[in-house]
C-alpha positions in Angstrom: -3.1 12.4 19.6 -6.9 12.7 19.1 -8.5 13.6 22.5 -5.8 15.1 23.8 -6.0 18.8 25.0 -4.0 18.7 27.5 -1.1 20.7 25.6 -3.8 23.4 24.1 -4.8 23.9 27.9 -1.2 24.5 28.8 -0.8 27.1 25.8 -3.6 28.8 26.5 -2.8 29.4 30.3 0.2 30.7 29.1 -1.0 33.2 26.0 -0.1 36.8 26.7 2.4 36.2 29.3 5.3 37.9 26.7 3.6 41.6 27.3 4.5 44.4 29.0 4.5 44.5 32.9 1.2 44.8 34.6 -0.8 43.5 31.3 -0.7 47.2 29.8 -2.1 47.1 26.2 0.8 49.2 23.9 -0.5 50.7 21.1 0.8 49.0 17.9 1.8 51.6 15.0 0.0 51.4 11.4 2.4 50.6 9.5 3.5 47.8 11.7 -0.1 46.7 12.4 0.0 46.3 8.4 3.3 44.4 7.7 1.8 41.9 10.8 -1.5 41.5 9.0 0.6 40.8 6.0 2.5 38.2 7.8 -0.3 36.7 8.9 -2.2 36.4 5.5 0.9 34.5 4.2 1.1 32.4 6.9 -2.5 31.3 6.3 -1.9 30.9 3.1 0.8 28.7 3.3 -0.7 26.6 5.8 -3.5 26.3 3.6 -1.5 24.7 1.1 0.4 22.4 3.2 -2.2 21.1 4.2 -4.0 20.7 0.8 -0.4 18.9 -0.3 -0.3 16.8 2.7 -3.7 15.4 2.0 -2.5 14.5 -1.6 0.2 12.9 -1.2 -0.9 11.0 1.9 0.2 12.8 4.4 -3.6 13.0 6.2 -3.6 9.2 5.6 -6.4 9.7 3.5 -5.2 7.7 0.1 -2.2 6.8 1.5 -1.2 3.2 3.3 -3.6 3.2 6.2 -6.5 4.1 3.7 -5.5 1.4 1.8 -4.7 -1.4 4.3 -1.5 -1.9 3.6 0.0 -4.1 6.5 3.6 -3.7 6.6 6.0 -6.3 8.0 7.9 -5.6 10.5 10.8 -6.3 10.5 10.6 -7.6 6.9 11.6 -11.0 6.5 12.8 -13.7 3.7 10.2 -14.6 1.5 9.2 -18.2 1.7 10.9 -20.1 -0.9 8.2 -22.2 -3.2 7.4 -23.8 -6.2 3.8 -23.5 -8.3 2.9 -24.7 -11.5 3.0 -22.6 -14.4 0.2 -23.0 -17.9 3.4 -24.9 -19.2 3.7 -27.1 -16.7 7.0 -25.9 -16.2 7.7 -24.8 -12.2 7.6 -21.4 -10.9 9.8 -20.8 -8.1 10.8 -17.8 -6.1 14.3 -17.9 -7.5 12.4 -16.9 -10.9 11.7 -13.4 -9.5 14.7 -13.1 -8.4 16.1 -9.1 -8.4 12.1 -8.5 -9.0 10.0 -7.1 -6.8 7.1 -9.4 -6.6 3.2 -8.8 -6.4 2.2 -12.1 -5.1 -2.1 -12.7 -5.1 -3.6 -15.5 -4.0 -7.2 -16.0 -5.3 -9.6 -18.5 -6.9 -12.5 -18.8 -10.0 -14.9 -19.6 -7.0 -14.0 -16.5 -5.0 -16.6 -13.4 -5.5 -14.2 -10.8 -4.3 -11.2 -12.5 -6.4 -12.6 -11.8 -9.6 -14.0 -8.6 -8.2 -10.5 -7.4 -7.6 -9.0 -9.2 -10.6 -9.5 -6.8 -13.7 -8.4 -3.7 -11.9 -5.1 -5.8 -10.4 -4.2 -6.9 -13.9 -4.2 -3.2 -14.9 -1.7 -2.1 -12.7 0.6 -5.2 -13.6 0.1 -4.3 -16.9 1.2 -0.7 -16.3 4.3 -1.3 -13.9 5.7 -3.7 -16.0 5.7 -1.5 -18.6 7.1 1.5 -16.6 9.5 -1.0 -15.2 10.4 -3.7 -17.7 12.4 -6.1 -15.6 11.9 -4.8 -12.4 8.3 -5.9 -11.5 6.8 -9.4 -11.6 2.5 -9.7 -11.0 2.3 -13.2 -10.1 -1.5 -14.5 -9.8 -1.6 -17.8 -7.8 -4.8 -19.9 -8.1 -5.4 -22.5 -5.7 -8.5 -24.2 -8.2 -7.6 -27.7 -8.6 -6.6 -27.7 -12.4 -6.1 -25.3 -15.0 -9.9 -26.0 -17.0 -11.3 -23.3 -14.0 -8.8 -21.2 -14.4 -8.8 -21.2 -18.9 -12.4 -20.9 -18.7 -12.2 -18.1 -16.4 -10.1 -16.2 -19.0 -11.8 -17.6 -21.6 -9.1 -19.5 -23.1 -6.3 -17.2 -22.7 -3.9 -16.2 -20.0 -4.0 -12.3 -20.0 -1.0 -10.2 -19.9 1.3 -8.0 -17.6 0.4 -11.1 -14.9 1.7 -14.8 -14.7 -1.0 -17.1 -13.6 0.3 -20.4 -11.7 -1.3 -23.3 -9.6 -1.4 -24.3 -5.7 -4.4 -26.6 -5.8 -2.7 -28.0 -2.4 -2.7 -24.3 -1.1 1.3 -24.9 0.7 2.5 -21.8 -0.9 -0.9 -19.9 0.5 -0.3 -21.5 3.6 3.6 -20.7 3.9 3.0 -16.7 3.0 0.2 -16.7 5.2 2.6 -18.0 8.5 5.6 -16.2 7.3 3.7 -12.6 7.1 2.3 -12.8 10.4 5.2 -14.1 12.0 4.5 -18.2 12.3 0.3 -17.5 13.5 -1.3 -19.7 11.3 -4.9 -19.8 11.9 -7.7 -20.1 8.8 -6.8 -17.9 5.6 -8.9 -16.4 3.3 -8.7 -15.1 -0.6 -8.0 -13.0 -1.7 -4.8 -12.1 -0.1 -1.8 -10.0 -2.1 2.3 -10.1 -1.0 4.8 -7.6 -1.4 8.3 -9.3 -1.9 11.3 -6.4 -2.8 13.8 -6.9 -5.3 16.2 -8.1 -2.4 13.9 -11.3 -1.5 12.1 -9.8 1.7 8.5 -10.3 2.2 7.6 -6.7 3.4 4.0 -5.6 3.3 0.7 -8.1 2.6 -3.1 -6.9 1.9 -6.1 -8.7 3.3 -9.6 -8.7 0.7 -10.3 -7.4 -2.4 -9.0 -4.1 -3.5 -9.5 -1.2 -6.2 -5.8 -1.5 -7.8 -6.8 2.0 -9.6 -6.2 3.6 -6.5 -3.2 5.5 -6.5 -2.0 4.9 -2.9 -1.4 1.1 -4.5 1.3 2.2 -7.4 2.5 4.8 -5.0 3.5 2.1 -2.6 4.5 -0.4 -5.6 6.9 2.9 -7.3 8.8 3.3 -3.9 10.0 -0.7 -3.9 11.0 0.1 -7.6 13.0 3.1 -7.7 
């Protein structure tokens, strides 16, 4: 833990207490002073590189989940069931994304920080559901009040890699909100993004914008879809 010393204290009240009786100094031979200066140079050396791998694969939390803000649910829990318009005006439901694991954002045209966040979020859905055709759904779910905001936004046409439906009475918002926070429903804000596995469970949620180019996100995203 940070702050605490209290175990280096111990250890060092303790160093040297292996010797010989009395605290006599032996001398150490030169060959043997060599093979321990050895040992010690790989032992730095290895250390070193732990460290340097623990750092990149988010072991020193830097890049990894708590850089990121990934809120995990715990324990995970059903998703909410719902139902949201799609740009056919035919319904999409949870049951759709059903064996999916399911990117779920809630945003809006009017929100700065939505359509900060938006270009580098459609990236990555294009990129998973490549990597993992039928294994990873991006749904985008906009809570403008018809779909002229939401076309012009696009300019005319609904990009790819992400499916774009409508909660212009902001229930579904509402219901993920609730359900990831275990029933505390105070104000909610956009953008906010879901994590549903492929077995239905709502298991991690992000508050604000993020940079979907950083790698802690697909890292997170690959170990749901393995």
């Amino acid at each position: 833990m940070k702050g605490d010393t209290s175990g280096q204290e111990a250890r060092g009240e303790s160093e040297g207490s292996g010797g010989p009786p009395g605290g006599v100094d032996l001398p150490v031979p030169p060959r043997a002073a060599r093979r321990v200066a050895v040992a010690l140079a790989l032992l730095a050396v290895l250390a070193s590189a732990a460290w340097g791998g623990s750092k990149l694969f988010g072991g020193e939390k830097e890049g990894g989940e708590e850089a990121f803000e990934i809120t995990r649910v715990a324990p995970p829990r059903a998703a909410p069931a719902f139902e949201a318009q799609s740009s056919d005006g035919k319904p999409f439901t949870l049951a759709d994304a059903k064996g999916q694991v399911l990117f779920l954002n809630f945003w809006a045209t009017w929100c700065p920080p939505c359509r900060e966040e938006m270009p580098s979020m459609l990236q990555l859905g294009r990129e998973l559901s490549e990597r993992h055709p039928g294994k990873f759904r991006m749904v985008a779910v906009s809570v403008d009040e018809g779909w002229d905001a939401v076309r012009q936004y696009f300019l005319g046409r609904l990009p790819s890699g992400v499916q774009v439906v409508l909660d212009p009475s902001q229930q579904v918002t509402k219901d993920y909100y609730c359900a990831a926070r275990g029933g505390q429903c105070t104000e909610f804000k956009f953008p906010e993004t879901y994590i549903v596995d492929a077995s239905g469970k709502l298991v991690a949620y992000m508050v604000g914008p993020r940079d979907w180019n950083d790698p802690a996100a697909t890292r997170f995203l690959e170990k749901l879809l393995r």
